[in-house]
C-alpha positions in Angstrom: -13.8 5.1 12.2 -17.2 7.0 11.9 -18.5 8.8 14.7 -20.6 6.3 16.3 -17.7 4.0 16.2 -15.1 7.2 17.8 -17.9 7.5 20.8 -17.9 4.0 21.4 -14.4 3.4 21.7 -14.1 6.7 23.7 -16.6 5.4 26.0 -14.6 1.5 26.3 -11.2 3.1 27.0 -13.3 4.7 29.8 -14.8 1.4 30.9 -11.0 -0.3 31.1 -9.5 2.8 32.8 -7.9 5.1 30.7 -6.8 8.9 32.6 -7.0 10.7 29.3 -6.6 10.7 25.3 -4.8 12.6 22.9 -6.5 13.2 19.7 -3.8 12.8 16.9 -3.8 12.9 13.0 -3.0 13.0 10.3 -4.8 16.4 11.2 -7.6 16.0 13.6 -9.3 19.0 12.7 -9.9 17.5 9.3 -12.5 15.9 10.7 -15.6 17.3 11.0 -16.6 15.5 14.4 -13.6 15.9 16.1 -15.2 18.8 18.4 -17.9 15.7 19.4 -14.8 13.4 20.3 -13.4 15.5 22.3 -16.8 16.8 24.4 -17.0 12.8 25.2 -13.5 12.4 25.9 -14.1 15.4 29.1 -17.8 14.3 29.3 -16.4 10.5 30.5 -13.6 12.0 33.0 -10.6 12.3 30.8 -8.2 14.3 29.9 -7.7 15.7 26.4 -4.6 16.5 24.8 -4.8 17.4 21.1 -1.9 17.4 18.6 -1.7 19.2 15.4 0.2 20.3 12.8 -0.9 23.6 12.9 -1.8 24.6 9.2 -5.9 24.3 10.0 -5.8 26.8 13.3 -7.5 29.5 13.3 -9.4 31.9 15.6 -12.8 29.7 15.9 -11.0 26.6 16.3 -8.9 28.1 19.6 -11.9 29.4 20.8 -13.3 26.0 20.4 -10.5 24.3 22.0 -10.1 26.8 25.1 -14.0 25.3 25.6 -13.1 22.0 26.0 -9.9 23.0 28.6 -8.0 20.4 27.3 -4.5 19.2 29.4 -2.4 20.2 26.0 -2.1 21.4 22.8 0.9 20.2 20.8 2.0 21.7 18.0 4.4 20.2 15.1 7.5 21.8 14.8 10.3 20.3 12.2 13.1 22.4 12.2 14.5 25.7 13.7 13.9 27.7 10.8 11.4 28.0 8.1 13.3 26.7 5.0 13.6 23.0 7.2 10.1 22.9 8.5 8.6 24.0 4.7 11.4 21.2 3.4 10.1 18.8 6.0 7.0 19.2 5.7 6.5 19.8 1.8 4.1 22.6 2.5 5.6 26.3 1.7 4.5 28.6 4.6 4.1 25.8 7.3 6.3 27.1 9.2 4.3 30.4 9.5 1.2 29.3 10.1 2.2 26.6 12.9 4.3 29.4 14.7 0.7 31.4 14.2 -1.0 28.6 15.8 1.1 29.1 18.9 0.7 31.8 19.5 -3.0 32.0 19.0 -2.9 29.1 21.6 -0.6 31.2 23.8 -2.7 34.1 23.4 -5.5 32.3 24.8 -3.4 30.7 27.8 -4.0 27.4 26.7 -1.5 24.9 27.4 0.7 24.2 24.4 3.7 21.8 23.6 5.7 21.1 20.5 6.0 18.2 18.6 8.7 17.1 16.9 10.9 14.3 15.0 14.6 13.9 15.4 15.8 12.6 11.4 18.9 13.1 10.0 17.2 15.3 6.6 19.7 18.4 5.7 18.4 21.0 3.1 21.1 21.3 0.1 23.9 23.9 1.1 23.9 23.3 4.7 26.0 21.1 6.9 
């Protein structure tokens, strides 16, 4: 959806009731008008929760999300340790930086959740 299109339907779940949206990916914060989404999401009365998979997280993008006060932050976790989560996710050092993201979150006393899958996936060598 462009951005036009995202406002519009932002602005029709309003119109039919909705209490509050989570922004979900893919990754969100890959798009670059996500921060406008989400300022119409709280400027029409709802809630914001916003999901991510933590890779893209950084300082300016907490601060940015501690702005908007949203009602939580979820987080993708895949596994307990970082050889599952990297395996999971295909992405060496995801494990890291999402764990980074939380507590960047934290450190900001945002709200934050995880997110995760239950799968049956084992790593070679474990039971």
């Amino acid at each position: 959806m462009t951005r036009d299109e995202s406002l519009a339907l932002c602005k029709d779940l309003r119109r039919i009731g909705c209490k509050g949206v989570a922004l979900i990916g893919g990754e969100v914060f890959l798009r670059r008008d996500w921060y406008d989404i989400a300022t119409e999401i709280k400027r029409l009365g709802m809630s914001l929760s916003i999901i991510s998979n933590g890779l893209l997280l950084d300082e300016k993008l907490v601060s940015m999300i501690s702005d908007l006060k949203p009602e939580s932050v979820g987080v993708s976790i895949d596994g307990s340790n970082p050889d599952t989560h990297d395996y999971i996710r295909r992405v060496k050092g995801s494990f890291r930086k999402a764990v980074n993201a939380l507590e960047l979150l934290r450190s900001r006393n945002l709200p934050v959740s995880i997110i995760t899958a239950v799968h049956k996936a084992q790593l070679q060598g474990t039971s």
